[in-house]
C-alpha positions, 0 to 999 in steps of 0.5 A, a space after each residue: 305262663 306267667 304265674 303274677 297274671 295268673 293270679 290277678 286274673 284268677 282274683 279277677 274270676 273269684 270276684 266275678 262269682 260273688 257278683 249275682 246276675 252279672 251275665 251276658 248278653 253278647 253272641 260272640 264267645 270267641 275266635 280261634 285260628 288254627 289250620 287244616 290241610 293248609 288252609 287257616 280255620 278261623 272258628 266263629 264260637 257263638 254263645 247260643 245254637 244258630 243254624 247257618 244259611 249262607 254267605 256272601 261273597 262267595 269266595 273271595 272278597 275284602 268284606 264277608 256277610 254270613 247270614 244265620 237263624 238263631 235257635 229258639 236255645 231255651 237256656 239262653 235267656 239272654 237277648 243278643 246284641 246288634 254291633 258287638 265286635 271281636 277282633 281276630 288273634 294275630 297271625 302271619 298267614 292271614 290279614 288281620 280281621 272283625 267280626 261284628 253282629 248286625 240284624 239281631 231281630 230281622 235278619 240276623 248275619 256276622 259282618 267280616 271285615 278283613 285288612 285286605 282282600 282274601 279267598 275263603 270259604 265259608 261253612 258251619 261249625 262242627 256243633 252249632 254253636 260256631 261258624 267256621 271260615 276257611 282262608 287261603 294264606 296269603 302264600 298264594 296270593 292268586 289261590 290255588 285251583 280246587 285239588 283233584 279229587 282221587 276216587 279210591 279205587 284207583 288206590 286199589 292196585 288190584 282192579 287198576 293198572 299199576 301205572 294208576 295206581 302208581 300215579 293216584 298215589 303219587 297225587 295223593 302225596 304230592 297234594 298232602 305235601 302242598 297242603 302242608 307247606 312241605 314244597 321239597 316233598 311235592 315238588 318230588 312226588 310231582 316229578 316222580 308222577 311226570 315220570 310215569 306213561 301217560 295216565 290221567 294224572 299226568 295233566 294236572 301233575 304238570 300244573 301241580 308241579 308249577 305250583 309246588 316250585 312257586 311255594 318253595 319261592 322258586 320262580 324260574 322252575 315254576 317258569 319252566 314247569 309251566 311253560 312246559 305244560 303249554 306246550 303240551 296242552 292247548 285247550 281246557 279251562 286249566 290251560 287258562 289257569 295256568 297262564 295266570 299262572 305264568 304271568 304272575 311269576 317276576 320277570 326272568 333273570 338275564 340267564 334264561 333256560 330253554 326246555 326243549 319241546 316235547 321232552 318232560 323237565 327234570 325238577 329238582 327234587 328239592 328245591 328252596 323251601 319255603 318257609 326258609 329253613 335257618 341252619 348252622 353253618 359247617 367249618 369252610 373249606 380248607 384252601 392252600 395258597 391260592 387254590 381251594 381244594 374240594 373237600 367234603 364236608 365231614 372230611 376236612 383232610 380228604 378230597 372226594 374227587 370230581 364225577 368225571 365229566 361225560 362226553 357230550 351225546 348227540 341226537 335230539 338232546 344235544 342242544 340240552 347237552 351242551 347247556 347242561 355242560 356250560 352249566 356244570 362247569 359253571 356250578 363247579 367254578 362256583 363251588 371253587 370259589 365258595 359262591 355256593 349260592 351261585 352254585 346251587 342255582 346252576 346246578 338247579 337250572 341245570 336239573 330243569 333240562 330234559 335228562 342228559 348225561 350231567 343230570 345224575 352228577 347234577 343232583 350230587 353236586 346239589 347236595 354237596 353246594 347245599 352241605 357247603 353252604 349250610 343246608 344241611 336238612 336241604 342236603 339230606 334231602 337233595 342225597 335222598 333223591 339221588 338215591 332214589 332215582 340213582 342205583 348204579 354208578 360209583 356216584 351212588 358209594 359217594 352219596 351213601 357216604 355223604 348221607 349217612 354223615 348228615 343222617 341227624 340233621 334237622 332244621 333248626 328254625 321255622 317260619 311261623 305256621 298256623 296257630 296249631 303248627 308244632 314250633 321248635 323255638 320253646 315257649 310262645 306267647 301271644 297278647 291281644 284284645 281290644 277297647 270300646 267305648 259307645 254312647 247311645 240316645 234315643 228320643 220318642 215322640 207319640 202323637 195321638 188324636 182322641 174324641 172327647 164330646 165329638 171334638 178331636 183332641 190332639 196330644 203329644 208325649 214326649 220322652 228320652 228312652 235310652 241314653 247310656 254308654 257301654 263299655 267293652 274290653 276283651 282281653 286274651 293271652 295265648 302261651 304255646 309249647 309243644 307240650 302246652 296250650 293255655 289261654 287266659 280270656 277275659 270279656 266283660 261290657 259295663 253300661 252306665 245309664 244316665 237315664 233316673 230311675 234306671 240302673 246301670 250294669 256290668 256284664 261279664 261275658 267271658 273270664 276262663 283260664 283254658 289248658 290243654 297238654 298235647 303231651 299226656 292229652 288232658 284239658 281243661 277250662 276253668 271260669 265263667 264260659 259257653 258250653 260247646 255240648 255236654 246239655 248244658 243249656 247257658 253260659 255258666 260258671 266251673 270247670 270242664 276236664 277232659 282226657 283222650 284216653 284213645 285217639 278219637 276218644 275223649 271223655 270230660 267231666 264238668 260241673 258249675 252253675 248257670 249264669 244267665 240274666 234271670 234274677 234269683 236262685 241259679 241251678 248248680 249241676 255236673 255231668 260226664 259226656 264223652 266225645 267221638 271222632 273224627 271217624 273216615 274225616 267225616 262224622 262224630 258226636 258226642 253222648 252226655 248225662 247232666 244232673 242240675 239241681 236247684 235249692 237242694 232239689 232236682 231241676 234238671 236230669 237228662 241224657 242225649 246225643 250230638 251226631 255230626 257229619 261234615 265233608 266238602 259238600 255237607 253238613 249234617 247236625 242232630 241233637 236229642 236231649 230226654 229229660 228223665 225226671 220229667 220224662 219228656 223230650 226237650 229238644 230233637 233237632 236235625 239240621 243241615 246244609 248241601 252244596 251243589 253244582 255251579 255255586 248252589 247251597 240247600 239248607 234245611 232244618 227240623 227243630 221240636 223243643 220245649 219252650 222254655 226249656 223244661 226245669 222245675 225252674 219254670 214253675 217261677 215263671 209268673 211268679 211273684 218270687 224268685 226262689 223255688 226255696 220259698 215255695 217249698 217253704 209256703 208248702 209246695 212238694 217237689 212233685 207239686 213243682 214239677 207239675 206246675 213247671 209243665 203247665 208252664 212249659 209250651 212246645 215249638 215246632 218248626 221246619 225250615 227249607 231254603 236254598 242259595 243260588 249264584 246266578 252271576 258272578 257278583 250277585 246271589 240269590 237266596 230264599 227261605 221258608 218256615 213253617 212253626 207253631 207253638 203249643 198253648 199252656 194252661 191257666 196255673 196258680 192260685 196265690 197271686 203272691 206267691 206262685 202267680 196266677 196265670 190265664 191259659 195262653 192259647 197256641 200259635 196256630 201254623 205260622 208261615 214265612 217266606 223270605 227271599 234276599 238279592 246280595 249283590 257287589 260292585 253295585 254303586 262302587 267298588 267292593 260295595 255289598 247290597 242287599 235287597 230282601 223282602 218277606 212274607 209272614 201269616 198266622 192266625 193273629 196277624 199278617 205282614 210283610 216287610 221289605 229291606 234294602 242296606 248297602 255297605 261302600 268304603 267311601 274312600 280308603 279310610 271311611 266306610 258308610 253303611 245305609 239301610 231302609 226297612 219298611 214294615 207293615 202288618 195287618 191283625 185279625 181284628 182289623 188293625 193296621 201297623 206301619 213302620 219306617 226305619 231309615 239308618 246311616 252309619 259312618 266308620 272312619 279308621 283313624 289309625 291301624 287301632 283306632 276305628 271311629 263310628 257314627 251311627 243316626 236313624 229314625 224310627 215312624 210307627 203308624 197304629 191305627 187299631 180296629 176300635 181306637 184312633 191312630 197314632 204316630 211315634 217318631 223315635 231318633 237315635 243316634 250313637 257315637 263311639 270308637 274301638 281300639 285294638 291292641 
């Protein structure tokens, strides 16, 4: 990495440290790509815990809505904010794509919005403080069908049929292959499975073998495989499939092959791959006078002599044999004339017929016009297969001969993989952030009526509330080798407030260098950062070390202060956590003890556990958090969600935590100072602190049950309920300068909501999202209800509007009434492939009527201006 930007952007970091109060209050801390089972992962990294519920559309689409609650984290004492945008780091797999807050206060949810249209999935993270988005590459651009599932005692040769266990395992080979672009092992494992008697495989396998063919960008062996797959089979939802398929593949070529009904093709074991492999091409062939003598390619002054030409069998493959033959003539003239390329597809064509006499030769001379031609990792493998399929003939001697020369050949280049993919081109390196700047106003009216003498008086009073404009600049530098992956990420909003009397701020949100040695398998993190676990509850400035001393074991160490918005003194700690999994691809966790102190004394000394299990249809999250100085416990939290059957997702959660989180910190809530050092000084004992700490501390609890059901193709239904309560605290203090006096605060009583959300697309126009969502809450103080319909419709190709209407109205126990209307338009108009413009306008009418006071009416207008950059 650079050592100049090192430097300045270490200075960058040591300034942001001397800079008090300086925190964040954006919900997004980061995007990182990687892959897994060939899929693109794009990891949604948020700020504080959240609990995801569900996603909209389902599996494909240009636009993606994910609807999320955010966890009362206690350490967070920061509000997050509506339309903070991130950008994605480039790739070559995936169109480029945002990701932007929306709803923050009603009904929180991420907006992704991709270059074009893809296929995904959607799930939370693997802690929940991220939300993680599978994405087809655009490899496939019609997706693949879900992969077959292989019970495992299929594997298990003993209580199987050696031809099913055979075929199971071959499956499993071949799906691995596929998934992990390795199309030549595929295409193998496919074709070896066809081999095999009937079993219930052999269906797919056929399918499977198409697809492999199309990834190595080999349209007329997927054609055939394909082609021979209908023959076989007429009904099934994959029959469908399959013909997509099929009418997919570009138009054939004049020379045309024709597979003979009934028989199984012959694939090439090892075709074109894809991505290309570059490779160094060998010394051509020797050539005397007008005629090019055959010469191998280790051998310039030794002729291996031709396969002799088999006699044409008759029967049922004759037809086969005689365009095998025409073939192999036509390969062998290529070759004569160094047309390897030319070579090489009639060789190809020519392993696509049914076996005949020429498709043993066949696979030998595929090999020879790959090693001639250059390819000589393609040869290797082309030898390999001979060799496998072959055990007799003198052609076995030659191939032997022919593979042990070329036994250290090995790719020199690959095409770009995702972010995790090991290269062999040294050091990367990847720049990217982006730029935005947005202007915000707001204007208030209130209008109240007052009786003075029995004669109403009219009265108004007007305002400017919010006029400011916030800058964003979020910069990010990759450096990747195979031995290293570092990264420099910097995320910082200034907001100048032209308001009097109020002051403009700058928030760092991000500055951290991030290493990582694959090699000797340390890490690291080093500047202001969001915690992943280890209980440490905010954002904070330090250092996080890591090893793996063990494959699925990994201990860290780290140690910082809090960085939250609260002014005053910011407890320090350290702490060790040791991180396990992932353990049978499903399940891990994490065991942490953390010791926070805050001047000179102890604020926080607690141990806990994370556990997580996560597969295709789950996703199960618990957390426990014991404080041992107080000895209480601060958060125990299970959460989860279950997919079902025909697009059906259950969510749940059960969350008992302290409020805030407890601290002898919380002794200064109330206060009329900001240093817990000054009440030691006025006399306060540290157990004096403690106790006033807890008197300050209430207790939430809260269950959570909802589900999400696709009931058509463009429109899901969701609905969800909550049951919570919050417990009272009583009166503390008695200094009014010094600690503040506070009454005792009553608790919530039972609290219930209900909420239930209609999305739907394509509704006004096309690739439009609505959302129709309506909610119900009661408590012991209040009731209310709201309703809140938004669309999202790209306009024309360049311009997007965004419309949405809340109606709010509650009703509380003395007999008040409160009404609110708030209609918002927004416009995105994206000037260039960088640049995007917005405009955003919307009122805001509040009716107050309270039991014992006349009403009054407040009309808020806001609108804001702005534009983003990325570069």
């Amino acid at each position: 990495m650079n050592i100049k930007k090192l430097a300045i952007f270490l200075a960058l970091l040591v300034l942001s440290w001397g800079v008090p109060g300086l925190a964040s209050a954006e919900m997004i801390d980061d995007i990182a790509l990687g892959s897994e089972k060939g899929k693109v992962v794009a990891t949604i990294k948020l700020a504080g815990p959240v609990q995801y519920l569900r996603h909209f559309p389902r599996k494909q689409g240009q636009l993606l809505e994910i609807y999320y609650n955010i966890l009362a984290d206690t350490g967070t004492r920061d509000k997050w904010q509506d339309y903070e945008t991130h950008k994605s780091p480039p790739s070559n797999l995936i169109p480029g794509f945002t990701v932007t807050t929306r709803d923050q206060n009603t009904q929180p949810k991420l907006v992704v919005q991709f270059v074009r249209p893809v296929e995904f999935t959607v799930r939370g993270g693997k802690n929940n403080r991220s939300i993680v988005i599978f994405i087809q590459p655009e490899k496939f651009p019609g997706g693949l069908p879900e992969l077959p599932e292989i019970a495992p005692e299929d594997l298990d040769a003993g209580k199987v049929p050696a031809t099913a266990s055979q075929a199971a395992a071959l499956m499993t080979r071949g799906r691995d292959a596929l998934l992990f672009f390795d199309y030549a092992a595929a295409v193998q494992a496919f074709d070896d499975l066809s081999r095999l008697p009937p079993n219930r495989h052999t269906q797919e396998s056929q399918e499977w073998l198409g697809v492999a063919h199309e990834g190595a960008n080999q349209p007329e062996q997927a054609r055939a495989a394909y082609q021979l797959y209908l023959k076989k089979y007429s009904s099934g939802a994959d029959v469908n499939r399959v013909k997509e398929r099929l009418a997919r593949l570009p138009a054939t070529g004049p020379a045309q092959i024709t597979v003979a009904p009934g028989m199984a093709a012959k694939a090439a074991p090892v075709t074109a791959a894809a991505p290309e492999l570059v490779m160094t091409p060998p010394p051509a062939a020797a050539q005397t006078g007008s005629a090019t003598k055959m010469i191998p390619p280790s051998k310039a002054a030794e002729v291996t002599p031709l396969p002799p030409a088999p006699a044409l069998p008759s029967g049922q493959i004759e037809e086969a044999s005689k365009q095998a033959g025409a073939l192999m003539a036509k390969g062998q003239e290529a070759l004569q004339a160094n047309d390897y390329g030319a070579a090489i597809e009639s060789f190809n064509k020519l392993l696509l017929l049914p076996p005949n006499s020429y498709t043993q030769d066949a696979q030998e001379w595929i090999g020879v016009a790959r090693e001639r031609a250059g390819q000589k990792f393609k040869a290797k493998l082309e030898y390999e297969s001979y060799l496998k399929t072959y055990t007799g003939g003198e052609g076995v001697a030659r191939v032997k001969e022919r593979l042990s020369r070329l036994s250290g050949a090995q790719p020199e280049r690959l095409a770009a993989k995702p972010e995790n993919a090991r290269e062999k081109t040294g050091t990367q390196t990847v720049k990217y952030g982006s730029l935005s700047m947005y202007y915000y106003h707001g204007a208030s009216r209130t209008d109240t009526t007052t009786v003075v003498g029995g004669v109403p008086t009219p009265s108004s009073l007007t305002l400017v509330d919010q006029s400011l404009l916030l800058t964003s600049v979020n910069l990010g530098l990759r450096s990747r080798s195979e031995e290293y992956d570092n990264r420099l990420a910097f995320q910082d909003t200034y907001s100048k407030n032209f308001i009097a009397g109020q002051a403009s701020q700058n928030k760092l949100n991000a500055a951290y260098f991030d290493f990582k040695n694959k090699v000797r398998h340390y890490s690291g993190r080093i500047g202001r950062q969001s915690p992943v676990s280890g209980g440490i509850l905010g954002r904070f400035d330090g250092a996080t070390v890591g090893y793996s001393f063990l494959p699925k074991w990994h201990a860290n160490v780290v140690g910082g202060r809090l960085a939250d918005f609260s002014t005053g003194s910011k407890p320090s700690f350290y702490g060790a956590s040791l991180d396990m999994g992932t353990f049978n691809e499903s399940w891990g966790g994490s065991l942490y003890l953390i010791n926070q102190q805050i001047d000179g004394i102890s604020d926080r000394r607690a141990m806990g556990a994370d556990m997580r299990y996560f597969d295709a249809s789950r996703n199960i999250f618990v957390t426990l958090d014991y404080d041992t100085s107080f000895s209480v416990v601060n958060t125990a939290l299970l959460q989860g969600t279950l997919h079902g059957e025909n697009g059906t997702s259950y969510n749940f959660l059960l969350d008992h935590r302290k409020t805030p989180s407890i601290s002898t910190r919380n002794a200064l809530n109330g206060a009329a100072t900001a240093s817990i050092n000054t009440l030691l000084q006025a006399g306060w004992t540290v157990a004096g602190l403690k106790e006033l700490a807890k008197s300050r501390t209430a207790t939430a609890n809260l269950a959570q049950a909802g589900m999400s059901r696709q009931i058509k193709e463009n429109w899901m239904l969701g609905s969800d309920i909550k049951v919570s309560n919050v417990t009272g605290m009583p009166s503390s203090g008695t200094n009014p300068l010094l600690e503040g006096v506070l009454a005792a605060t009553p608790g919530t009583g039972t609290e219930w909501a209900l909420t239930a959300q209609l999305i739907g697309s394509n509704l006004f126009s096309n690739g439009d999202v609505s959302v129709f969502s309506a909610s119900a809450n009661t408590s012991q103080l209040l009731k209310g209800q709201s309703l809140l319909v938004s669309n999202h419709s790209v306009l024309r190709e360049k311009w997007m509007l965004d419309a949405s209407l809340r109606l709010y109205r509650q009703n509380d126990n003395l007999g008040g009434e409160q009404t609110i209307t708030t209609p918002t338009l927004k416009v995105s108009y994206q000037a260039k492939d960088r640049l995007s413009l917005e405009a955003e306008g919307g009122f805001e009418i509040t009716g107050t009527t309270p039991a014992n006071a006349p009403y009054s009416k407040t009309t808020r207008k806001f609108f804001s201006l702005g534009m983003r950059g990325d570069f």
